[in-house]
C-alpha positions in Angstrom: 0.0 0.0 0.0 1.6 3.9 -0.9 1.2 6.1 1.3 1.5 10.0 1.0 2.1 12.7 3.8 1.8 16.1 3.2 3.3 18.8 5.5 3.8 22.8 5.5 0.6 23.8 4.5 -0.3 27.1 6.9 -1.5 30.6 7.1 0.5 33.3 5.2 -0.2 36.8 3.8 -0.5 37.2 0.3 2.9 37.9 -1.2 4.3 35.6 1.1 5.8 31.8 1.1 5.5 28.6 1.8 6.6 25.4 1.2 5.1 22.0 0.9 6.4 18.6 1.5 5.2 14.8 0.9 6.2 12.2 2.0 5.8 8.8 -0.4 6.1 5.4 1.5 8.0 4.0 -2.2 10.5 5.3 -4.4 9.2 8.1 -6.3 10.9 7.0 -9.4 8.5 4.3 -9.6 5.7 6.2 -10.5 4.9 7.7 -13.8 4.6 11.2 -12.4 4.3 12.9 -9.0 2.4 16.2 -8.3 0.5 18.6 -6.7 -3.9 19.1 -6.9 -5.7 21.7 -4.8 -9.4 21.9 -4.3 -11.6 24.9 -3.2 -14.9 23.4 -1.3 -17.6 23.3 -4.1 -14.9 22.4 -6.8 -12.9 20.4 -8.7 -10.0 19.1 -7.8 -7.3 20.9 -10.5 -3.9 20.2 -11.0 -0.9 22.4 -9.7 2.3 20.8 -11.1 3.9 17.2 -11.9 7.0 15.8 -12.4 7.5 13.2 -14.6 9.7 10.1 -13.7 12.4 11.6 -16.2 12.2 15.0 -14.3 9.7 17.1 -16.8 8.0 19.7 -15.4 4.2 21.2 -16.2 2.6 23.6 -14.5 -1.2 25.1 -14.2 -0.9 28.3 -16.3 -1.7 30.6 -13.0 0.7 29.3 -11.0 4.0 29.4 -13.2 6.8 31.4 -12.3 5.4 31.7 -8.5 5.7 27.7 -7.7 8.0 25.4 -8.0 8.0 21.5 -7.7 11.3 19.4 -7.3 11.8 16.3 -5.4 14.5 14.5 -3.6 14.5 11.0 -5.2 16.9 9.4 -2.4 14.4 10.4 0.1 11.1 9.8 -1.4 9.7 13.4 -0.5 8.0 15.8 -3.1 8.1 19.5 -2.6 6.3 22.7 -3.7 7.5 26.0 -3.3 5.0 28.7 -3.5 5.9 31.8 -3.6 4.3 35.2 -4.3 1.0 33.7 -2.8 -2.4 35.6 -3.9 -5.5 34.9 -2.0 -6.6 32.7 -4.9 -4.1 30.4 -3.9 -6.4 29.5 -1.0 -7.0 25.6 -0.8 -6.4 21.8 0.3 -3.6 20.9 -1.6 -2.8 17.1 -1.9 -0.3 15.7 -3.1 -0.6 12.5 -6.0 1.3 9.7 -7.3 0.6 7.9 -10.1 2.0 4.2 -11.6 0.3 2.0 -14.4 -2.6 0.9 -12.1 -3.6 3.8 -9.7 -3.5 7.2 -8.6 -2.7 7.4 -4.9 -3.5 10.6 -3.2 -2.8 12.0 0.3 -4.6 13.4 3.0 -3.8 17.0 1.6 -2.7 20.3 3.5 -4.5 23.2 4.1 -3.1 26.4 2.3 -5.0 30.2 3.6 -3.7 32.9 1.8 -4.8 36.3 3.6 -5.4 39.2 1.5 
């Protein structure tokens, strides 16, 4: 069974940082991608970023240039940078893995973004 931990998720003030971390229970090079979703309550979950197994990057058009998803591979653990935070930003974020046969999410982190 994969498990995923997120961590860092907070209150900041917009223009401000934060960073989030998740924790996969199996090598992330295993999986086809790993990434980032957030949800607002009464919508769709929506992508963030990935990063495939060969290290591509693709990010949702309103977050690129303010976040920034890398991984340490020898550790397991996914990351997100967000900088330049805007109150739109505001959401559960969860973190996702994803191999031939399943998507396996985590418990997500909540991310308030004061205006």
């Amino acid at each position: 069974q994969v498990r995923l931990v997120e961590s860092g998720g907070g209150l900041v003030q917009a223009g401000g940082s934060l960073r989030l971390s998740c924790a996969v229970s199996r090598s992330i090079s295993s999986f086809t991608f790993t990434g980032w979703y957030r949800q607002v309550p009464g919508e769709q979950r929506e992508l963030v970023a990935i990063i495939t197994s060969g290290g591509t990057t693709n990010y949702e058009e309103a977050v690129k240039g303010r976040f920034a998803i890398s991984r340490e591979i020898g550790k397991n653990v996914l990351y997100l940078q967000l900088n330049s935070l805007k109150h739109e930003d505001t959401a559960v974020y969860y973190c996702v893995a994803r191999d031939r046969w399943n998507n396996y999410w985590g418990q997500g982190t909540q991310v308030t973004v004061s205006s």
